[in-house]
LUMRO-750402 format. One line per 8 residues: their letters; for each residue x, y, z of C-alpha. Coordinates in steps of 0.02 Angstrom, whole numbers, plus 50000, padded with zeros to 5 digits. Last residue first. Layout:
BEGIN
A) X/Y/Z; ...
//
This chain:
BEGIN
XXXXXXXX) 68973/51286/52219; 68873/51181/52353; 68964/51253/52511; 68901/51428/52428; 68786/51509/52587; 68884/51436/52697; 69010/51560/52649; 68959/51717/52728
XXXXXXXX) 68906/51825/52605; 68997/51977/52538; 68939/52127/52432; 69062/52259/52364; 69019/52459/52337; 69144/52544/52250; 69182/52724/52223; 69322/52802/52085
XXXXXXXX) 69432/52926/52094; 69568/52934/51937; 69474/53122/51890; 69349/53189/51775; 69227/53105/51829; 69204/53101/52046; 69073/52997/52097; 69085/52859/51955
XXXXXXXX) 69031/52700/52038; 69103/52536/52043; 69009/52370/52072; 69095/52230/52149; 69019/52060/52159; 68991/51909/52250; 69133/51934/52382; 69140/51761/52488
XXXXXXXX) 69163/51782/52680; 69222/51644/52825; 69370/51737/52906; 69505/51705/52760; 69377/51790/52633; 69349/51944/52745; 69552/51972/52738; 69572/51961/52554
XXXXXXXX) 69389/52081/52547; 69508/52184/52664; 69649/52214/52537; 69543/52231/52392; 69445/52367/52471; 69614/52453/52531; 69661/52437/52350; 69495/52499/52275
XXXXXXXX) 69493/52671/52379; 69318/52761/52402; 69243/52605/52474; 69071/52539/52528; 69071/52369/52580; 68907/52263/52615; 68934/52129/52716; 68777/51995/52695
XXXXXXXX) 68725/51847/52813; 68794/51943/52982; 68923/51825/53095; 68942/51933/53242; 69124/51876/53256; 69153/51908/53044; 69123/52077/53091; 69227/52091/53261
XXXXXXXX) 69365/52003/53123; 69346/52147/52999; 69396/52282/53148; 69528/52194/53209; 69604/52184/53049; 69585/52364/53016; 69464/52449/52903; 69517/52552/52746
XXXXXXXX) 69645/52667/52752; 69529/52802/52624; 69388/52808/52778; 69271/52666/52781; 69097/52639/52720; 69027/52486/52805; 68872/52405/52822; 68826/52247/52936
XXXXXXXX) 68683/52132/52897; 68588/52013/52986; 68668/52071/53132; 68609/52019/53300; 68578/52114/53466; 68572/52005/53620; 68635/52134/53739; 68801/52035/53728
XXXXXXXX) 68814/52064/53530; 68767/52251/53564; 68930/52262/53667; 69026/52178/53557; 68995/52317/53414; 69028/52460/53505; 69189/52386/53549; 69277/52365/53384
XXXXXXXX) 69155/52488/53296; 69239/52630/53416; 69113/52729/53508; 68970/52865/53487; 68801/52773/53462; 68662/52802/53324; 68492/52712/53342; 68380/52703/53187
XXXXXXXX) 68194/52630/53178; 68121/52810/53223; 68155/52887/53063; 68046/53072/53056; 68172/53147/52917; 68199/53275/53038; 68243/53170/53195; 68329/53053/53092
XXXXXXXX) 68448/53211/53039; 68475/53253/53202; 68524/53095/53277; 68651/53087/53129; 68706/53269/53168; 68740/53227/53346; 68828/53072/53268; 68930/53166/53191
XXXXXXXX) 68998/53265/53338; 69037/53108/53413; 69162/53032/53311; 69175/52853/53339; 69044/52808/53234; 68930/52686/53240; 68741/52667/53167; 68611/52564/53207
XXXXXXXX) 68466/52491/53086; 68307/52412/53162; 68184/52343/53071; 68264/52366/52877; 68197/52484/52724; 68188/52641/52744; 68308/52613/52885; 68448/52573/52764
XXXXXXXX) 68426/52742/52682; 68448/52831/52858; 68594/52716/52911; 68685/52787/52726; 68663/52969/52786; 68684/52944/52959; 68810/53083/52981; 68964/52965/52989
XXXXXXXX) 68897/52775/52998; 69029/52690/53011; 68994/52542/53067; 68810/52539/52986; 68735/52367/53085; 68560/52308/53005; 68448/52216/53096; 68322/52132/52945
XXXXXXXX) 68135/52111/52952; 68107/52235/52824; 68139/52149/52670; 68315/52211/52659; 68439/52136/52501; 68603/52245/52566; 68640/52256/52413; 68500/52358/52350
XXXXXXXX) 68512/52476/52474; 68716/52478/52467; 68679/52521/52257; 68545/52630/52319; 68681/52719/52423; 68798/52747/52255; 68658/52804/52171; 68604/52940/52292
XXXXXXXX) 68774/52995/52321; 68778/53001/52120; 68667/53154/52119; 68726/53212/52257; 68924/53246/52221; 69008/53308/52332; 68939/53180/52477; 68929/53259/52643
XXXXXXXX) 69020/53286/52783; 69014/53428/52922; 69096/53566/52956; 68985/53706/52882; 68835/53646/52936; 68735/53532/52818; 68550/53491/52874; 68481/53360/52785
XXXXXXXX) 68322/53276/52687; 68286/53100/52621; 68166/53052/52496; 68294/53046/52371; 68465/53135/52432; 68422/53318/52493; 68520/53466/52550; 68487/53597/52671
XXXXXXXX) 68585/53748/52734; 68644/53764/52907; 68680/53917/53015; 68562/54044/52939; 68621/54219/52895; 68747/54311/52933; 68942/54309/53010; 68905/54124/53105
XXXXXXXX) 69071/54094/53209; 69149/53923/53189; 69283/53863/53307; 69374/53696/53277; 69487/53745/53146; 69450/53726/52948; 69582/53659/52822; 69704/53561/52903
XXXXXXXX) 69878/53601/52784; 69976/53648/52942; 70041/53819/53033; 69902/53809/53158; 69765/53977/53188; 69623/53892/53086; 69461/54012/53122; 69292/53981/53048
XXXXXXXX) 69197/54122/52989; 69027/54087/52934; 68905/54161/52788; 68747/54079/52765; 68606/54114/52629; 68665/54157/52468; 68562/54126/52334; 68579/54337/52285
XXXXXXXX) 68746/54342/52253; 68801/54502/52223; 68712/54623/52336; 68754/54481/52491; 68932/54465/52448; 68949/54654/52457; 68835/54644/52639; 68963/54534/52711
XXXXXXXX) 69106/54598/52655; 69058/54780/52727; 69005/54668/52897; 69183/54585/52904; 69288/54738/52854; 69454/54675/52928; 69415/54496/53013; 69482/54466/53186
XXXXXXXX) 69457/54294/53237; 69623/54272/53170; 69714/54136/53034; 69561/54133/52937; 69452/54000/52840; 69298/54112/52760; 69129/54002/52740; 69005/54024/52611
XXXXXXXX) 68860/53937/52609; 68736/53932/52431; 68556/53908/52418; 68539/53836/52238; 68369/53757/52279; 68448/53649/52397; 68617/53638/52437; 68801/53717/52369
XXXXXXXX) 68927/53729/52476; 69086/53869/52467; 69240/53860/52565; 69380/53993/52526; 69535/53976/52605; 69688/54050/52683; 69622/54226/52742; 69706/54327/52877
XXXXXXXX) 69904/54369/52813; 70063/54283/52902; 70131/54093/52913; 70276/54161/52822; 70265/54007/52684; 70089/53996/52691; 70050/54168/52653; 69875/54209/52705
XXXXXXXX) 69787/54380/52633; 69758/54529/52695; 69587/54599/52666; 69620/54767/52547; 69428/54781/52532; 69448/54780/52342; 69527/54625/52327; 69418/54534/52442
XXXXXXXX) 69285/54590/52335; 69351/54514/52208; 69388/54352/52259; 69242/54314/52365; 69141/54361/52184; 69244/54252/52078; 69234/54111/52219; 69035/54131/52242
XXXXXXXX) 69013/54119/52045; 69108/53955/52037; 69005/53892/52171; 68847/53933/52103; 68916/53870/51928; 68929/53677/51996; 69099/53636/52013; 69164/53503/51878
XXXXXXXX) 69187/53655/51744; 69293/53769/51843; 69263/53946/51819; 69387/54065/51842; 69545/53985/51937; 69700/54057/51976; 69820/53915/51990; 69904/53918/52177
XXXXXXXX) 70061/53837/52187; 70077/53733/52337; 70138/53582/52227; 70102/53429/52162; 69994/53465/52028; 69972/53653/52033; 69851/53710/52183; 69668/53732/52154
XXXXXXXX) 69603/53897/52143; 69612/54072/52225; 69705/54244/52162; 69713/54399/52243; 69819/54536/52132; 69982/54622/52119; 70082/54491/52005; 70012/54347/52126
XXXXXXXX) 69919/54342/52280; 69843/54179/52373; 69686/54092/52416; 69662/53917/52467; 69500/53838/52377; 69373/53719/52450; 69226/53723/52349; 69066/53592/52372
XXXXXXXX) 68919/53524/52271; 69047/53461/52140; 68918/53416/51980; 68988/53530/51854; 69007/53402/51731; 68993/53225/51717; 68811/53229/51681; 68714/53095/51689
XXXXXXXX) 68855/52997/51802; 68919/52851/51766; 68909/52652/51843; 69044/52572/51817; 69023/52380/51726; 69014/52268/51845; 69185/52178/51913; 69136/52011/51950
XXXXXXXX) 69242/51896/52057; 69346/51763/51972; 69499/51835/52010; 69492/51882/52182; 69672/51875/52233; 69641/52024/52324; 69788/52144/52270; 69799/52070/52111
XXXXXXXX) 69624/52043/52067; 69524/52154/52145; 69668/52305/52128; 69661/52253/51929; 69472/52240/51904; 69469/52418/51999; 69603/52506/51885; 69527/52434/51712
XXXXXXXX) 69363/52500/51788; 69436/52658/51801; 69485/52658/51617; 69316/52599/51570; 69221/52736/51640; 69348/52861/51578; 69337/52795/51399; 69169/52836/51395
XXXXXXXX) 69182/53006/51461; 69279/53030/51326; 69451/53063/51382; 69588/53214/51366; 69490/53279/51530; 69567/53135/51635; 69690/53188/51754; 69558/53324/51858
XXXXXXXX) 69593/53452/52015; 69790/53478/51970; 69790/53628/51868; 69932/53638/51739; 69878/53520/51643; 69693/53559/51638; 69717/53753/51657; 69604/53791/51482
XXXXXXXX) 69450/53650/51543; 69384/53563/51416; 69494/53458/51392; 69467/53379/51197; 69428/53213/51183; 69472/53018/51135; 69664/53032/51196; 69711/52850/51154
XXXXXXXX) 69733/52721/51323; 69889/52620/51351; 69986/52755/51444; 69849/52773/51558; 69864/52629/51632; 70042/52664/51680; 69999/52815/51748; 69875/52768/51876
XXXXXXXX) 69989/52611/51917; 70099/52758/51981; 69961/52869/52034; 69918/52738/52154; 69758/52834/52227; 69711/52905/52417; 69547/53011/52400; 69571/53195/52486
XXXXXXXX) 69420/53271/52452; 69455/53355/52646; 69362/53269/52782; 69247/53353/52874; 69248/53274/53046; 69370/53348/53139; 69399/53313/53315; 69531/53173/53254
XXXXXXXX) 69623/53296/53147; 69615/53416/53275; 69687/53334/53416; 69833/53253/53304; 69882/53468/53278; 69866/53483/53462; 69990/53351/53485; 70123/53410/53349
XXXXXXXX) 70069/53581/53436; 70121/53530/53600; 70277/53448/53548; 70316/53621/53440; 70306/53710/53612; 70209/53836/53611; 70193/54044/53616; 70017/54100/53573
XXXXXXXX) 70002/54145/53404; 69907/54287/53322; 69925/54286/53144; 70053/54413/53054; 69932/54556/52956; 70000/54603/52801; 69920/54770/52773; 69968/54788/52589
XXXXXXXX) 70121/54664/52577; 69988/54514/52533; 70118/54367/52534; 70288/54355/52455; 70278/54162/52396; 70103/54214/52329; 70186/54366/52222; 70341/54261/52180
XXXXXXXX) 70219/54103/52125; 70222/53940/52220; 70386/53815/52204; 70422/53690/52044; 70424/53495/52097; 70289/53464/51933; 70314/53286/51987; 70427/53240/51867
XXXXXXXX) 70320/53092/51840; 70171/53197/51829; 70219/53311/51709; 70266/53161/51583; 70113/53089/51608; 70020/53240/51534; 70137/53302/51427; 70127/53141/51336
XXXX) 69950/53115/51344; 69906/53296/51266; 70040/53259/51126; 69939/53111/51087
//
């Protein structure tokens, strides 16, 4: 109970406490200030909006009510012990003091609530959430920010609302080949006196530590710095190299703005091979160090054959994926439909989605560059129909225009893939006032440990239930 407590009470008052004195100082031993070219901050608010749409490897940044987060909470007994030492202080998981049990059905207390509230849906089915095997140690990917504190490097998740970097050892929802990549970055870091970023002073080299996990155990590391100049690069290099033998990749990638973006647009291979690969059922991918892909594969692959399934293909279906991303979910569909193509207005994805067909030998998928909302017009006039249209949003959910150039092409089945239940709820609302009845909603547990939760929703256009 005392767990609880502390727990809830930390995160009302917001933990508002500032980094450490040694981070807040920065790495005085060669502290290197970052090469900056002398702009206006107009041009940089600009160039900052540049780079957040040019990116297209989004942060695990999932948008939740931590308020109604909270208050749920309240009502539910601690049922196990964290296993984790800095859960509390750490702010990477909220729900260690639960059984894995009670976590499934605490997040479906949160979905049935958004569903119903938010989207008036109250006689729509919530299914029971579907877990993980193993809700540990499952995060394919590392993204830490590295500091120093009390004469020493330290990298880890950042306090609960806060900056504050908590020094972290081995964190049980990573999968150990990332945990042993960070303890050996961080050490060897430390020894060859690389300066490190303060964030305060906007001064030091390296700000963060990416690590990714693929197949095999082959591991990617990629250094976020402030300069292309790296002290000791090739010494680093062949350190990491002696101590972690899966490693197969090493980048740089160079983030020169004072913001929280992670990685910059420019990414220079150090050693090794430039992708890695990584595999969801049948399917195989190339994963460069930019580019998306599910954290968690072994529920990626449930979550899309829970959109398979939906989507009810016999093979003779067109199948519309309007956001399609990296093709990942358009290449499951294809297994399956006649023709499947993919949108995304992001065209550096889409080079990897016509890549990633190309390897996995899919010939019945066409991926195009453009916004959904004309994209998706355009193949109406060539005479394209929908039998189905797919979509897996960012957090914000899709925008009224965007739902009614779905409900315009007038598709059978929707099938909505969400990582944010209130934006789902929101636009199922919307979907229902343009001619489309949700079915059913089935969460899935992606991210255990934590309030995140996936859902994938199926609508039918609602001829289908004139006799209900």
């Amino acid at each position: 109970m005392e767990i609880r407590k502390k727990f809830i009470q930390d995160k009302k008052e917001g933990l508002a406490r500032k980094a450490t004195d040694g981070h807040k100082q920065g790495y005085k031993a060669g502290e290197h200030k970052a090469a900056q070219p002398a702009r206006s901050k107009g041009f940089e608010q600009r160039q900052d909006k540049r780079d957040l749409e040019k990116m297209y490897s989004p942060e695990d940044d999932y948008s939740v009510d931590v308020e109604k987060m909270q208050r749920l909470l309240e009502k539910m007994k601690p049922s196990a012990e964290p296993k984790c030492p800095l859960f509390g202080r750490c702010g990477g998981c909220q729900l260690q003091m639960l059984s894995y049990e009670d976590q499934l059905k605490f997040k479906r207390k949160a979905v049935v609530e958004d569903i119903h509230i938010i989207g008036g849906l109250a006689n729509t089915p919530v299914l029971p959430v579907i877990g993980a095997a193993n809700p540990w140690n499952y995060r394919n990917k590392t993204q830490m920010p590295v500091g120093f504190a009390k004469g020493r490097v330290i990298a880890g998740c950042y306090a609960r609302d806060t900056h504050s970097i908590i020094d972290t050892m081995d964190c049980p929802i990573q999968q150990e080949e990332n945990n042993e990549l960070l303890c050996a970055c961080r050490e060897i870091v430390e020894k060859l006196n690389i300066p490190i970023y303060n964030e305060d002073k906007h001064t030091g080299i390296l700000r963060h530590i990416v690590g990714r996990v693929g197949r095999n155990g082959e591991l990617m590391l990629v250094l976020v710095t402030t300069d292309v100049e790296l002290h000791n690069a090739k010494q680093l290099v062949n350190m990491l190299r002696k101590r972690l033998p899966k490693l197969v990749s090493v980048h740089q990638n160079i983030q020169t703005y004072h913001n929280s973006v992670v990685m910059g647009r420019e990414t220079r291979l150090l050693w090794g091979k430039n992708v890695i690969q990584a595999k969801l059922g049948p399917l195989h991918f190339t994963v460069s160090p930019r580019s998306f892909f599910q954290i968690n594969t072994a529920q990626a692959e449930v979550l899309y054959n829970t959109a398979l399934d939906f989507a009810q293909l016999t093979g003779k279906e067109t199948v519309i994926d309007a956001y399609c991303g990296t093709g990942t979910i358009s290449l499951y569909l294809a297994q399956k439909a006649r023709k499947v193509y993919g949108v995304e207005i992001v065209r550096p994805a889409i080079l990897d989605a016509k890549r990633n067909a190309e390897a996995n030998k899919i010939k019945n998928a066409e991926f195009i560059a453009g916004d959904a909302t004309r994209e998706l017009p355009k193949l109406l006039a060539k005479g394209v129909k929908a039998d189905v249209i797919v979509v897996d949003p960012p957090r914000a959910g899709c925008t009224p225009k965007v739902l009614q150039t779905f409900a315009e092409m007038k598709p059978e089945r929707i099938v909505y893939v969400s990582c944010n239940p209130e934006t789902l709820a929101r636009d199922l609302k919307l979907l229902g006032r343009m001619g489309y009845f949700t079915e059913k909603v089935q969460p899935v547990d992606m991210f255990p440990q934590t309030y995140h939760i996936e859902n994938v929703a199926l609508l039918s256009r609602v001829h289908k239930f004139k006799s209900r």
